[in-house]
VEXMIRO-465938 format. One record per residue (C-alpha): z negated, y negated, x negated; residue in three letters; chain; residue number from 0. Coordinates in steps of 0.5 Angstrom, whole numbers, padded with zeros to 4 digits. Layout:
% VEXMIRO-465938
ATOM       Z       Y       X   resn   chain   resi
ATOM       Z       Y       X    ALA       A    NUM
...
//
This chain:
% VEXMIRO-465938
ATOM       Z       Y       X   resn   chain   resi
ATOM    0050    0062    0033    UNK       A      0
ATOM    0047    0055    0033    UNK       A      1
ATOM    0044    0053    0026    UNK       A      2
ATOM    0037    0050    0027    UNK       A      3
ATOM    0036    0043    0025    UNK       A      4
ATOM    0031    0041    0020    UNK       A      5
ATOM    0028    0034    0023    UNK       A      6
ATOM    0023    0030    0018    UNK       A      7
ATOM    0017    0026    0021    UNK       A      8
ATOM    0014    0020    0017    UNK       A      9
ATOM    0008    0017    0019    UNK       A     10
ATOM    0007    0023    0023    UNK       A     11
ATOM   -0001    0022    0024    UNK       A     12
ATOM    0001    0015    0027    UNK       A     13
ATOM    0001    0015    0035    UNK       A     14
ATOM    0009    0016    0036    UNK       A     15
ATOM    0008    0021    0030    UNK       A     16
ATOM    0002    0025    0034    UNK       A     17
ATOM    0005    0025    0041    UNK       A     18
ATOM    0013    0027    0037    UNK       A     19
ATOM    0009    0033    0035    UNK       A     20
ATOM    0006    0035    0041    UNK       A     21
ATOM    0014    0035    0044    UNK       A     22
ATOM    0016    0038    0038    UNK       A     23
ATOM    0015    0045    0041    UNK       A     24
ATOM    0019    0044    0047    UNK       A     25
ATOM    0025    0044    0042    UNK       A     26
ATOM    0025    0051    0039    UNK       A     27
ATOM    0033    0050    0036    UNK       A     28
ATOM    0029    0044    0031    UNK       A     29
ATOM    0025    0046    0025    UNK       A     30
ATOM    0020    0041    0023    UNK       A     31
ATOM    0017    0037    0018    UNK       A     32
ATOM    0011    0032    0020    UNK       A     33
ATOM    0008    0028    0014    UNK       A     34
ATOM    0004    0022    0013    UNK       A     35
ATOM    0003    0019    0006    UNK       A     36
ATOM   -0002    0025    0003    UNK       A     37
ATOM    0005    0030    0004    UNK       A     38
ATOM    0011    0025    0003    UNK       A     39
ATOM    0010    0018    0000    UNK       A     40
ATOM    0017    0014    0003    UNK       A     41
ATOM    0015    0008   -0002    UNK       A     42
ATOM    0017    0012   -0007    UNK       A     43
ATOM    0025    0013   -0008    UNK       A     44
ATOM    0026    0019   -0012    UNK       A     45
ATOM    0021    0024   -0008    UNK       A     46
ATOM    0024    0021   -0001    UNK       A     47
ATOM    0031    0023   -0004    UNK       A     48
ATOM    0029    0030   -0007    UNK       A     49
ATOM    0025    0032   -0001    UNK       A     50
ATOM    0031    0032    0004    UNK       A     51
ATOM    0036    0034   -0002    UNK       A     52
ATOM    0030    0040   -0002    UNK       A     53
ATOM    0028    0041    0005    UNK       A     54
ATOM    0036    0040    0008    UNK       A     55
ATOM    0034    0034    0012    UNK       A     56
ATOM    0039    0034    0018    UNK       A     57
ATOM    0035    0027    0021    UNK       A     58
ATOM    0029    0023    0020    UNK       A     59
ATOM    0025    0020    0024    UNK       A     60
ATOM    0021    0015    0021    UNK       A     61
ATOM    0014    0013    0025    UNK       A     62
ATOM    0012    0011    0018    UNK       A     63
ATOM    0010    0003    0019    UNK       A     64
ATOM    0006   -0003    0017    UNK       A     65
ATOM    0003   -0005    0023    UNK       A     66
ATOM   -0003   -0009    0022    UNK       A     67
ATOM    0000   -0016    0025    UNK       A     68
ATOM   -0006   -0021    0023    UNK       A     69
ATOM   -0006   -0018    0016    UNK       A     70
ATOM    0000   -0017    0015    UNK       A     71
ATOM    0000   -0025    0014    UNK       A     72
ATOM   -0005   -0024    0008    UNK       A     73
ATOM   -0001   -0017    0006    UNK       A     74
ATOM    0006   -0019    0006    UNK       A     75
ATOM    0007   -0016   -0001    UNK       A     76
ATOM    0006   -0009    0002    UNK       A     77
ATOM    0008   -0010    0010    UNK       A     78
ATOM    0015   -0010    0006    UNK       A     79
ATOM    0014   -0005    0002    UNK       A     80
ATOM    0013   -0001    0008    UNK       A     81
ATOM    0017   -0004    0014    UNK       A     82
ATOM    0023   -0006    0009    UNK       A     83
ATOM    0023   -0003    0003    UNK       A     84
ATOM    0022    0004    0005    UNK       A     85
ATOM    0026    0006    0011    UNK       A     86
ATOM    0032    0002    0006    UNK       A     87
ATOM    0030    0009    0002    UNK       A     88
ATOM    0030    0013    0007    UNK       A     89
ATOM    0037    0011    0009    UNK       A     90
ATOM    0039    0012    0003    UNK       A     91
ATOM    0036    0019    0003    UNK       A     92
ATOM    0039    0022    0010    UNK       A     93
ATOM    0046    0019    0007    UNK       A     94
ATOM    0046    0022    0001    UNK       A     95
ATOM    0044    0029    0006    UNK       A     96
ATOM    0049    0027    0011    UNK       A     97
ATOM    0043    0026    0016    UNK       A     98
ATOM    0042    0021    0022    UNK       A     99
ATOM    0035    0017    0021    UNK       A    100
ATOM    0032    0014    0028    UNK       A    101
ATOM    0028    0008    0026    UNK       A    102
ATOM    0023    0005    0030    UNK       A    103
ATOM    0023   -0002    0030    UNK       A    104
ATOM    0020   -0007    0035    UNK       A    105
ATOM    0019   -0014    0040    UNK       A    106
ATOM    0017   -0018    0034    UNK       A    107
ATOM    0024   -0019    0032    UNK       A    108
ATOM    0025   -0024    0037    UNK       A    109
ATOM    0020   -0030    0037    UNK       A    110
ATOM    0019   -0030    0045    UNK       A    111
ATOM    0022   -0037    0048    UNK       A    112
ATOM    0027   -0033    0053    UNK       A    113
ATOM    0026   -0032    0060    UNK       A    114
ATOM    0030   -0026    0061    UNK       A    115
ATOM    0029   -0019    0058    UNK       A    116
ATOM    0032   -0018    0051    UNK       A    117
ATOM    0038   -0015    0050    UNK       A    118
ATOM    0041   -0011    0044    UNK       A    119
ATOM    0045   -0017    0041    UNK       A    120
ATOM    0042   -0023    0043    UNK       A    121
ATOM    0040   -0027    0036    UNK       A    122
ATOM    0034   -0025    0033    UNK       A    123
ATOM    0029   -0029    0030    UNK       A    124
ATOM    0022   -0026    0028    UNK       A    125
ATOM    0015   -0031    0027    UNK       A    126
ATOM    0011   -0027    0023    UNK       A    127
ATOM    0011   -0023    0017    UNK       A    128
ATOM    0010   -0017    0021    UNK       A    129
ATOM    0016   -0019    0025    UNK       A    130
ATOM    0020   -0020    0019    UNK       A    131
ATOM    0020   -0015    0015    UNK       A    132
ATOM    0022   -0011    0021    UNK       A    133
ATOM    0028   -0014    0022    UNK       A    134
ATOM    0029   -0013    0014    UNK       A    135
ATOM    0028   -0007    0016    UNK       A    136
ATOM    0033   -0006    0021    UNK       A    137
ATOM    0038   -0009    0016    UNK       A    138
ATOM    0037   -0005    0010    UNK       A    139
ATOM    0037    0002    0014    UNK       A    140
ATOM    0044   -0001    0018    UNK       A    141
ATOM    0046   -0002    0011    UNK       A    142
ATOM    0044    0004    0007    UNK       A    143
ATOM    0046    0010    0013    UNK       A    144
ATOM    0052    0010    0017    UNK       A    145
ATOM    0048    0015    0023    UNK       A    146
ATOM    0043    0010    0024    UNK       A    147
ATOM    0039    0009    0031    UNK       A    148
ATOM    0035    0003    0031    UNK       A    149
ATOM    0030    0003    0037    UNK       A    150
ATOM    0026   -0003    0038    UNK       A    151
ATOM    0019   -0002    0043    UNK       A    152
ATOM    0014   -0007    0045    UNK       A    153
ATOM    0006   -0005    0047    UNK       A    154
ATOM    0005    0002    0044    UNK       A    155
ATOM   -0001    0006    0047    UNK       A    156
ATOM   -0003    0013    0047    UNK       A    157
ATOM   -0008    0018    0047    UNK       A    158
ATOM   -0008    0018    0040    UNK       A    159
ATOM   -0011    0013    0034    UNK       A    160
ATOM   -0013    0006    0035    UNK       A    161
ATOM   -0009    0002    0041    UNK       A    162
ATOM   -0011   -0004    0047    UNK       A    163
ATOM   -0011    0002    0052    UNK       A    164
ATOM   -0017    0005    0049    UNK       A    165
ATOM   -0020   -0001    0046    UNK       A    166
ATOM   -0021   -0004    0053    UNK       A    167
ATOM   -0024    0002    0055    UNK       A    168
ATOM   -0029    0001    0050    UNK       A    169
ATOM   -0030   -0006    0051    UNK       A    170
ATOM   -0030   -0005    0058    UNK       A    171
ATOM   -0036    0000    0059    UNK       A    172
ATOM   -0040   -0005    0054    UNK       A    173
ATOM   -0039   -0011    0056    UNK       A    174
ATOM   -0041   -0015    0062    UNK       A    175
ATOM   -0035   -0021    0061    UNK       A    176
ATOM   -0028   -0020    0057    UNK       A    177
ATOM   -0024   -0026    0056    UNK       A    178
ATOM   -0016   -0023    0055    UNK       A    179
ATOM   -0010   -0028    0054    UNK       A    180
ATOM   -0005   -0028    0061    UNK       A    181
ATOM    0000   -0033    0058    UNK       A    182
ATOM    0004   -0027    0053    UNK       A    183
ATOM    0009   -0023    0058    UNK       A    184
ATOM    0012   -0017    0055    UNK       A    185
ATOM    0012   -0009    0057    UNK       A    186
ATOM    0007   -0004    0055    UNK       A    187
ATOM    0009    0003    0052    UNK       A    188
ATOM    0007    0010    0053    UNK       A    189
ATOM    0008    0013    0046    UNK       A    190
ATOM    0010    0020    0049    UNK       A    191
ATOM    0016    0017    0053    UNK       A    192
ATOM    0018    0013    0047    UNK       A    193
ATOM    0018    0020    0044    UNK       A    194
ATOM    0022    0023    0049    UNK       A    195
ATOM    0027    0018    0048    UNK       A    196
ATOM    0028    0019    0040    UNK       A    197
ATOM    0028    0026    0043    UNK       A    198
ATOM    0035    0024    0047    UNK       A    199
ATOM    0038    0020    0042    UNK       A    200
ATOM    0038    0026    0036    UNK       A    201
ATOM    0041    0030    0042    UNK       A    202
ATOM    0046    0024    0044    UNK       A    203
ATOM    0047    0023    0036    UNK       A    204
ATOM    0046    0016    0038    UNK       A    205
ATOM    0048    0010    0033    UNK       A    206
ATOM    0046    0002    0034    UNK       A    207
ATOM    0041   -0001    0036    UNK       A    208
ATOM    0037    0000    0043    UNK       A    209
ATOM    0030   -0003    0047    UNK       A    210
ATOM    0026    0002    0050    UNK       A    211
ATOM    0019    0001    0053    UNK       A    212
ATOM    0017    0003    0060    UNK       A    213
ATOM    0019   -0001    0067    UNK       A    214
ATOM    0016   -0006    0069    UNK       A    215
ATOM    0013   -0013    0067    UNK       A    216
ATOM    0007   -0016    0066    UNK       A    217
ATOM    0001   -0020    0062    UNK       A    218
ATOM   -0005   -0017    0058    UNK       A    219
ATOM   -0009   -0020    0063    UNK       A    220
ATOM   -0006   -0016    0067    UNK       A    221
ATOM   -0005   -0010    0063    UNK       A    222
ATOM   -0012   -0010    0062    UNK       A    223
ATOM   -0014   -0010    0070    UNK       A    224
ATOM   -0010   -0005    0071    UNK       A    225
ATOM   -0014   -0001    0066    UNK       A    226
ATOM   -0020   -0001    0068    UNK       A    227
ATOM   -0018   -0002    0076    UNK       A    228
ATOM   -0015    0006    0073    UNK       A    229
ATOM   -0021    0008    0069    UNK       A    230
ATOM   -0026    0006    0074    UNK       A    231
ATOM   -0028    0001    0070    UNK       A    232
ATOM   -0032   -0004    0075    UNK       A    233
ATOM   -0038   -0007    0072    UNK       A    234
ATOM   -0034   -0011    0066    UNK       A    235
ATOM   -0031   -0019    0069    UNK       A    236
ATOM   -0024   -0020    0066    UNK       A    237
ATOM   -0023   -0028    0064    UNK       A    238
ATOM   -0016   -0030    0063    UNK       A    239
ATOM   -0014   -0034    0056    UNK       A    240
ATOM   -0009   -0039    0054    UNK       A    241
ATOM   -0007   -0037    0047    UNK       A    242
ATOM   -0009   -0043    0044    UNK       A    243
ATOM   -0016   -0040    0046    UNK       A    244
ATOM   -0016   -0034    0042    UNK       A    245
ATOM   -0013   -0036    0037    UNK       A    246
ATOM   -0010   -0031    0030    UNK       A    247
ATOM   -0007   -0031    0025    UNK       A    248
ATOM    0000   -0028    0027    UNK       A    249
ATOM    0003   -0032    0032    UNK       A    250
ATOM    0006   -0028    0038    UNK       A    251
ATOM    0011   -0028    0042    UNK       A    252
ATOM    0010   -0031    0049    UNK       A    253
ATOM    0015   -0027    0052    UNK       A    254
ATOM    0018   -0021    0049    UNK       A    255
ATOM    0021   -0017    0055    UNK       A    256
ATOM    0026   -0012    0052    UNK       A    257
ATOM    0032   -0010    0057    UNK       A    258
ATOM    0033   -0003    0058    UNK       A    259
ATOM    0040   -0002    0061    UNK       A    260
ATOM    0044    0001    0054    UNK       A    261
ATOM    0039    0006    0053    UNK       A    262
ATOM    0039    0008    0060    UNK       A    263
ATOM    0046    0009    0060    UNK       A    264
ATOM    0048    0013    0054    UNK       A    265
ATOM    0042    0017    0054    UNK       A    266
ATOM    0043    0019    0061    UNK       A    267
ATOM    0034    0018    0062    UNK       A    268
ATOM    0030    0015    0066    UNK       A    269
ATOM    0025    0011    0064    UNK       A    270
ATOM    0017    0011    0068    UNK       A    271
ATOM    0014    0005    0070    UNK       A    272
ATOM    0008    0003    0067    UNK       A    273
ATOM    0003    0004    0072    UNK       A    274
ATOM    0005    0011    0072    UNK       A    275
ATOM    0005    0013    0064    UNK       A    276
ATOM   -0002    0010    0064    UNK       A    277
ATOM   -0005    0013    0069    UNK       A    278
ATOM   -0003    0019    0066    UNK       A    279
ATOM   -0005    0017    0059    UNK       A    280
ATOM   -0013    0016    0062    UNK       A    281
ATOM   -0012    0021    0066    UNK       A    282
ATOM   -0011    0025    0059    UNK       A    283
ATOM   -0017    0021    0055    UNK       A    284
ATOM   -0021    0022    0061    UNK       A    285
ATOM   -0021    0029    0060    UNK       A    286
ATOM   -0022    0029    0053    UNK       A    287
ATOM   -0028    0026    0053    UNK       A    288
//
């Protein structure tokens, strides 16, 4: 007889951590504990460590992240709290269990001035708070849990929370004119195909580090044609932006499109195109509205 896995989710109120949520009954041989900060707060050592003592945690799956990167520029005591410290105590925690921990990390590790997709191992080299203390992360959670998996990803979307899909919309529907920046490249991400690529690597008991985001190449002008193209969304003229004409606090990598290959081969998945997942995701706010 198999014996059920017991799985923790931090961050479970996030946009990953909802969509993990609504996978998780697809997987009937897991048990699962979805937390956000009212249950569970992964800032604090000692509670994470008796939780998974207690609970006989067999992986963790942090969601759990300080995502704000314009603010983070004026917070970084706390996006390092969040980004670095904490998965440096989670790491700690699955190792003294003897559990595996999948972290989720991001594009903003690089500073975007390739012309190629990123691989795994090419040289990181973060630009903004945000970026940096993900990268500490990365290096405290490698350091502290021998079965670690990092996933980096780029351009979250879902149906839940606050996003640049749902945003656009809204814009979309309420004004008559939306400038939007065509010069950053990058790949969106559909959160329940990123789940369901967590979902292959603790199966797969995956190690290392690995770049997951779904197919395809584009612009946030682009992206955002292409949502309201999907939505019906037809009275609102899309402008293209420099960067430099919208200026932020947090600089931004210009071109961060992750390569896929490794994760694709070890995990045996096959990753959907972009356009696809997003049309599937409006279809499903559509719906909800």
């Amino acid at each position: 007889m198999e014996i059920m896995k017991n799985i923790l989710i931090t961050g479970a109120n996030g946009q990953l951590g909802n969509e993990m949520r609504l996978l998780s009954n697809e997987f009937g041989s897991y048990h699962f504990f979805f937390t956000d900060v009212q249950e569970l707060d992964i800032t604090d050592r000692m509670a994470l460590i008796d939780f998974v003592k207690q609970k006989d945690i067999h992986c963790i799956v942090n969601c759990a992240a300080y995502t704000a990167v314009d603010k983070a520029e004026e917070n970084a005591e706390l996006c390092d709290r969040l980004n670095h410290l904490a998965p440096g105590y989670l790491a700690e925690a699955a190792e003294r269990n003897h559990a595996m921990l999948v972290q989720i990390s991001t594009d903003y590790v690089f500073d975007g001035t390739h012309y190629i997709p990123y691989k795994e191992e090419d040289p990181t080299c973060p630009n903004s708070i945000y970026g940096k203390t993900k990268l500490a992360g990365e290096k405290a959670v490698l350091e502290n849990c021998s079965r670690t998996v990092i996933i980096r990803t780029a351009w979250l979307y879902s149906t839940f929370g606050n996003n640049f899909v749902k945003t656009m919309m809204r814009l979309g529907k309420e004004k008559s004119q939306l400038g939007v920046i065509f010069d950053q490249i990058g790949t969106p991400t559909y959160a329940r195909d990123l789940a369901r690529a967590v979902f292959a690597a603790i199966g797969k008991e995956a190690r290392g580090i690995y770049h997951f985001s779904n197919e395809g190449v584009i612009s946030w002008y682009d992206f955002t044609k292409a949502i309201h193209r999907l939505a019906d969304i037809n009275t609102c003229k899309v402008v293209p932006l420099h960067t430099d004409e919208y200026p932020t606090l947090a600089a931004r990598p210009h071109y961060s499109v992750l390569d896929k290959t490794k994760i694709k081969k070890d995990l045996n998945i096959e990753i959907p195109y972009w356009e696809d997942s997003l049309k599937d995701c409006i279809t499903e706010l559509q719906k909800n509205q």
